[in-house]
LUMLOKE-70030 format. One line per 2 residues: number of its first residue (from 1); their letters; for each residue x, y, z of C-alpha. Coordinates in nm, 2 decimals. Each point is the difference from the previous one (the first is absolute). Layout:
N
NUM) a) X/Y/Z  ... .
//
This chain:
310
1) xx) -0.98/1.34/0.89  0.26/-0.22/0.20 .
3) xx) 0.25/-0.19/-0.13  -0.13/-0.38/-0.04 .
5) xx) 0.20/-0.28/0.12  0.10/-0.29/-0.29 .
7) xx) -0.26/-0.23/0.18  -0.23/0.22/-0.02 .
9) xx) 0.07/0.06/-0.42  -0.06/-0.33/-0.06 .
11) xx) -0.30/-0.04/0.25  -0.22/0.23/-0.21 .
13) xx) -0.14/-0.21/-0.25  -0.39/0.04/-0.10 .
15) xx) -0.17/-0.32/-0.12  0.09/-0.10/-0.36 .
17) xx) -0.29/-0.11/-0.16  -0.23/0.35/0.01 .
19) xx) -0.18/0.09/-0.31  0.14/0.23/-0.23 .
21) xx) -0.19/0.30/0.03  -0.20/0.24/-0.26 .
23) xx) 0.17/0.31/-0.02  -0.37/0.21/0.01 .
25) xx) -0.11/-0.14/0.30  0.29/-0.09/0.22 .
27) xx) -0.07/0.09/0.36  0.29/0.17/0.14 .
29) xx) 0.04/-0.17/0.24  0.05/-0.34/-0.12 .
31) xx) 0.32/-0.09/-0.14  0.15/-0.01/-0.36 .
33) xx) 0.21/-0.33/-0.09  0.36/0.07/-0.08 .
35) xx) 0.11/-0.27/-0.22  0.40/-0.04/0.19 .
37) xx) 0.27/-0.25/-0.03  0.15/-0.31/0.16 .
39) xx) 0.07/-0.07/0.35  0.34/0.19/0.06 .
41) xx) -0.02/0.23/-0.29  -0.01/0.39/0.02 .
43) xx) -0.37/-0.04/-0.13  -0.14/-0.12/0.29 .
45) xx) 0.17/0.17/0.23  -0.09/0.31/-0.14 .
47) xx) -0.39/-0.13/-0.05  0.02/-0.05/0.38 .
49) xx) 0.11/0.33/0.09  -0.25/0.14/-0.21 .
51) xx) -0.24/-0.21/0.16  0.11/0.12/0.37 .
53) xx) 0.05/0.36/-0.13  -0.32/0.01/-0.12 .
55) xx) -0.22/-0.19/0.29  -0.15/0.28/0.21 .
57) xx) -0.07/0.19/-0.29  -0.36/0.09/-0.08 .
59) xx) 0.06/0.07/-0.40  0.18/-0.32/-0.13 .
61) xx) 0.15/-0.31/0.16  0.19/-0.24/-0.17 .
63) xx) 0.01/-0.42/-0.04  0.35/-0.16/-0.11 .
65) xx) -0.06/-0.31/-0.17  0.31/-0.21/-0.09 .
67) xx) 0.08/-0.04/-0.40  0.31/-0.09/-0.23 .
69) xx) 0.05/0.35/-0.05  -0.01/0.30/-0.29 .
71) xx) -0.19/-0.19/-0.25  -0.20/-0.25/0.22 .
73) xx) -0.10/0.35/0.12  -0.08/0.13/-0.34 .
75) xx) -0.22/-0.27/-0.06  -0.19/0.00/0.33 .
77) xx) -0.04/0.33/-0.11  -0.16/-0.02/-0.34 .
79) xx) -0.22/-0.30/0.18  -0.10/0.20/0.27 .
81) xx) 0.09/-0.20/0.22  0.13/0.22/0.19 .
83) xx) -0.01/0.40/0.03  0.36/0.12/0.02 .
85) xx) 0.35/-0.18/-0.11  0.39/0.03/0.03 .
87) xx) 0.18/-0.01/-0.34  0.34/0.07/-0.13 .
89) xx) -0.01/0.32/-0.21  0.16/-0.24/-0.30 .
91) xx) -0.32/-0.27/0.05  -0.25/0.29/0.05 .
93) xx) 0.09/0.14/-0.36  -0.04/-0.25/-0.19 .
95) xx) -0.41/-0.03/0.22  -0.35/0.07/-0.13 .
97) xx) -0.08/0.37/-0.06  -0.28/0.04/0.30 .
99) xx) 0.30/0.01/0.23  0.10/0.23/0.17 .
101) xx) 0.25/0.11/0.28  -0.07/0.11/0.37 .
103) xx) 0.39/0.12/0.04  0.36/-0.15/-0.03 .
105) xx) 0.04/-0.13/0.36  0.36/-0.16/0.01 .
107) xx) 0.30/-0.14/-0.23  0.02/-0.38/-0.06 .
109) xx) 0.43/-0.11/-0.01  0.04/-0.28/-0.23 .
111) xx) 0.19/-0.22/0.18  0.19/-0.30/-0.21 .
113) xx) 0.14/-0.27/0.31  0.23/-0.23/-0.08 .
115) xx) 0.21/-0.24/0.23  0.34/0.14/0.10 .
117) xx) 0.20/-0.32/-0.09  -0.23/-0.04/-0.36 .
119) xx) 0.25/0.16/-0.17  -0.26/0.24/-0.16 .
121) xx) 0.17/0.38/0.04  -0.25/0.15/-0.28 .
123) xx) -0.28/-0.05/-0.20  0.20/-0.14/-0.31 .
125) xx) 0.14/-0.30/0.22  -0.42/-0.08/0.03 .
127) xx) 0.05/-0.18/-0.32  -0.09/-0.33/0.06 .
129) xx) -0.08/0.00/0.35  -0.34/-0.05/0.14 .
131) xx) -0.18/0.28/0.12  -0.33/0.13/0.09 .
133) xx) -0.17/0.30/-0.13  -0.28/0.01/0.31 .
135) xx) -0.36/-0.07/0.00  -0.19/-0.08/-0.28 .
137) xx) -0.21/0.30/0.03  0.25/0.24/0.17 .
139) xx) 0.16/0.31/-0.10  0.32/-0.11/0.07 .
141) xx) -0.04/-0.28/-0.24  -0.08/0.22/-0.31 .
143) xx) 0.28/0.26/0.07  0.24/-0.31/0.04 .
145) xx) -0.03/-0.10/-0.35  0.05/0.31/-0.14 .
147) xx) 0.30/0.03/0.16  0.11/-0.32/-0.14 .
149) xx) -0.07/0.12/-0.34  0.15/0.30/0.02 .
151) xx) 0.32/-0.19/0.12  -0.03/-0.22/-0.30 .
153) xx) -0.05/-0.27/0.26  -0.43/-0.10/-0.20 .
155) xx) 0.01/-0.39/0.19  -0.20/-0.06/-0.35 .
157) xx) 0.29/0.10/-0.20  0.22/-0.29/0.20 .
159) xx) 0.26/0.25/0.11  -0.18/0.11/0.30 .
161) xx) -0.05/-0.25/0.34  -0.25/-0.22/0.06 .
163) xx) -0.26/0.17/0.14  -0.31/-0.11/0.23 .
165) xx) -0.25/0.21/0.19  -0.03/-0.02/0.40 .
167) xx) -0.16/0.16/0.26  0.23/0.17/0.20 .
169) xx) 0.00/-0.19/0.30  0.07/-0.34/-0.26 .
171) xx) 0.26/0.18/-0.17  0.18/0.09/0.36 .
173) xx) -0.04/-0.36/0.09  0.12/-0.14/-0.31 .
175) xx) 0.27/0.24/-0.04  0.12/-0.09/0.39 .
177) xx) -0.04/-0.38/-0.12  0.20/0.01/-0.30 .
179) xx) -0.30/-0.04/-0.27  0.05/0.32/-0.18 .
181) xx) 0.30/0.25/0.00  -0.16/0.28/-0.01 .
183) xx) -0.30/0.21/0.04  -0.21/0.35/-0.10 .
185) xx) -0.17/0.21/0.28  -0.16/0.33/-0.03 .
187) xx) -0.07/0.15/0.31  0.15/0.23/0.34 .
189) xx) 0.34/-0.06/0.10  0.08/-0.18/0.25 .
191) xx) -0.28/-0.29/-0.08  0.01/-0.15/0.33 .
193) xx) -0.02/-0.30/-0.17  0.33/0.02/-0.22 .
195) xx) 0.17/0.16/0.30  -0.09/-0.33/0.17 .
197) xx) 0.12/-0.25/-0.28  0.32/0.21/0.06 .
199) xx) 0.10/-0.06/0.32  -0.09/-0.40/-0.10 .
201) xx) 0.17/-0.01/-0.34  0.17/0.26/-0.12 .
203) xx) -0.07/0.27/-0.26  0.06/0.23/-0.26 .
205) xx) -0.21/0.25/-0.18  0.10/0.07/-0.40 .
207) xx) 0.03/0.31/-0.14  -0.29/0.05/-0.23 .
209) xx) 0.07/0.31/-0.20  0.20/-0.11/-0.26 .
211) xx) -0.34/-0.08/-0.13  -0.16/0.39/0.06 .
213) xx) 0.14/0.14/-0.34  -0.19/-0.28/-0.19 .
215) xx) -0.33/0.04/0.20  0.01/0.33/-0.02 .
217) xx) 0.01/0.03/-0.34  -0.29/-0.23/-0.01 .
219) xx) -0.20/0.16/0.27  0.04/0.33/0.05 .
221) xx) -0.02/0.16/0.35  -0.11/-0.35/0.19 .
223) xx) 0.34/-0.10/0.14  0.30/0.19/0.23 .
225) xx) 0.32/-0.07/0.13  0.02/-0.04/0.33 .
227) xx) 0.22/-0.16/0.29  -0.09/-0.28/0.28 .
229) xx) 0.20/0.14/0.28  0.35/-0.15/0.13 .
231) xx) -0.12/-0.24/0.28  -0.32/-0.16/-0.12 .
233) xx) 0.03/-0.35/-0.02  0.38/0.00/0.14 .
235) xx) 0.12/0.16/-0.33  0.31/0.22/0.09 .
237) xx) -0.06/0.27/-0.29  -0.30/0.18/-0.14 .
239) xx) -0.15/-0.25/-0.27  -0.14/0.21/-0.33 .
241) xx) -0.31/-0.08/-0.14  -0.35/0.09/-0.23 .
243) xx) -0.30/0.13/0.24  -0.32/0.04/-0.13 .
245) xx) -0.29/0.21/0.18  -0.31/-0.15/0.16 .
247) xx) -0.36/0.16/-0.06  -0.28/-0.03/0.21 .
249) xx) -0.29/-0.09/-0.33  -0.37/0.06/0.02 .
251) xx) -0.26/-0.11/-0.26  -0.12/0.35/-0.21 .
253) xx) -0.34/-0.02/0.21  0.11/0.02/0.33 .
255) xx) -0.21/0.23/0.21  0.14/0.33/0.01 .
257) xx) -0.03/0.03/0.37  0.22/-0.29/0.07 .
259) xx) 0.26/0.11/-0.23  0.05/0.31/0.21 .
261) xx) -0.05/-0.18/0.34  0.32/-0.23/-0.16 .
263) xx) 0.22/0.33/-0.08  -0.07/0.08/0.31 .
265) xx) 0.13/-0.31/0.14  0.28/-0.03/-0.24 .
267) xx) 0.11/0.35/0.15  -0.10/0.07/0.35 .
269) xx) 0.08/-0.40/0.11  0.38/0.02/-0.19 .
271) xx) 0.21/-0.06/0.28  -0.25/-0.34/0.12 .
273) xx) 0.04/-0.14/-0.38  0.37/-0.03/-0.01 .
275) xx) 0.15/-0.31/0.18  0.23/0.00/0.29 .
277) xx) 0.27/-0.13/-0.08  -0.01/0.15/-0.47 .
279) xx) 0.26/0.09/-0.12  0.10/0.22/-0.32 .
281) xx) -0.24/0.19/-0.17  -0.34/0.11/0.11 .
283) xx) -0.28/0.19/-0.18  -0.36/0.10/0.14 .
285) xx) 0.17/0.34/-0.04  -0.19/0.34/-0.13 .
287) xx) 0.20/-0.10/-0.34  0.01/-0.32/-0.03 .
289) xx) -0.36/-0.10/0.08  -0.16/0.17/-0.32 .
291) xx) 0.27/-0.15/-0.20  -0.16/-0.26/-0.15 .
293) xx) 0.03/-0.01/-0.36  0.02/-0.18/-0.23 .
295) xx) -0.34/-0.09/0.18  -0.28/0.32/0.05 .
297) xx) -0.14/0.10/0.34  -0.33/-0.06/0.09 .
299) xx) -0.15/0.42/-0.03  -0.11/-0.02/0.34 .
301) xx) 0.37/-0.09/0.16  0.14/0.21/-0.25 .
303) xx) -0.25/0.32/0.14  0.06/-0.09/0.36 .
305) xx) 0.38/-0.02/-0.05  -0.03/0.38/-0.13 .
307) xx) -0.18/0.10/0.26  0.19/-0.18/0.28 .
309) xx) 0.34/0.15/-0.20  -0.13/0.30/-0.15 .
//
């Protein structure tokens, strides 16, 4: 397949509003809804490669629709509203047991920006400033506060900042304007959004993993070091921080068929799926795809990863 132009990512974008479909009688050819993100989020984006990657194909095709994120998803999910969702590995564990994973498609950087001049240099001097967490139904939002409480920074304990919740494109206005000091984002680095606020008001990014110790303690095997590369957002150094994996989720009683024809995707449409201009880490690797615990594989990925892997 040739290599897409960014207009042409963001062009593919199937009509919202389609019926969730019955597992036992979806045509192939009409498309399962992936429940995605916001506007400017790695959710999205990746629901609209997906959706290009999969166009022309005569065994699945997919529909992004736009969502607050991991446990919006979850929800749309258990509904069945839609047919497929993004979700945070850390969200995803805590979901319903008739979920189930398609693969491990990328790694979400959680991404703490501050103003340069706010005098914030790490997640301790957070106390008493405002900040927002994210979306009310996001991912980012969730992982956020248990970051906070594993900092001994619980906003209900008073010792933590004031906290509000935000979509991301409120929290990078009101951050630009002064109204918070801070904000949470889970997502790709660079967000082109955040790159932007940058060259408008500066930035920094806070090193998160003083927190990692605590969380994993808590939750075992969900969250990893890992480093937002010198560069991204002006930053002269390499910035340390937790990542946490994304899975592609099913419901239990998705057809069998389509789970394959979305291994297949997930593999032989790799290159397509990855953004431009990512940096860092990248799965929809041999490995990393079938690692999705603490969440199961549906048996039919599972099979078709074995016999596309041996």
């Amino acid at each position: 397949m040739t290599a897409l132009t960014r207009r042409a990512f963001f062009s593919v974008v199937a009509g919202a509003g389609a019926l969730s479909l019955a597992a036992c009688s979806t045509p192939a050819s009409t498309p399962l809804v992936l429940g995605c993100g916001e506007p400017g989020g790695s959710y999205l984006e990746f629901g609209q490669l997906l959706a290009a990657a999969t166009a022309s194909s005569t065994a699945v095709s997919v529909s992004p629709l736009q969502s607050e994120g991991s446990i919006d998803n979850l929800r749309l999910l258990r509904e069945r509203r839609v047919d497929l969702g993004l979700s945070l590995v850390d969200s995803a564990a805590d979901a319903a047991d008739d979920i189930v994973a398609i693969g491990r498609v990328y790694q979400n950087y959680l991404q703490c920006i501050v103003r340069a001049d706010a005098g914030i240099s790490r997640l301790a001097d957070l106390a008493g400033r405002t900040v927002s967490l994210g979306a009310p139904g996001s991912g980012a939002a969730a992982t956020a506060r248990r970051v906070l409480d594993a900092s001994g920074l619980d906003p209900s304990s008073g010792a933590g900042p004031r906290t509000v919740e935000r979509t991301f494109r409120g929290a990078v206005d009101d951050l630009a304007a002064g109204r918070i000091d801070a904000f949470f984002w889970s997502g790709g680095v660079p967000t082109p959004q955040i790159a932007a606020l940058a060259e408008q008001v500066p930035v920094s990014v806070i090193d998160t993993t003083p927190a990692l110790a605590a969380l994993s303690a808590r939750f075992p095997d969900v969250y990893a070091a890992t480093t937002i590369p010198s560069g991204v957002y002006g930053a002269t150094r390499a910035v340390p921080t937790i990542g946490v994996a994304n899975l592609l989720l099913a419901r239990a009683d998705l057809a069998d068929s389509l789970a394959r024809a979305l291994v297949d995707a997930l593999i032989d449409d790799a290159p397509e799926l990855v953004a431009p201009d990512a940096l860092g880490i990248q799965y929809l690797t041999p490995a990393s795809l079938i690692d999705t615990s603490p969440i199961a594989l549906h048996p039919a990925a599972e099979l078709r990863y074995r016999e596309r892997y041996g």
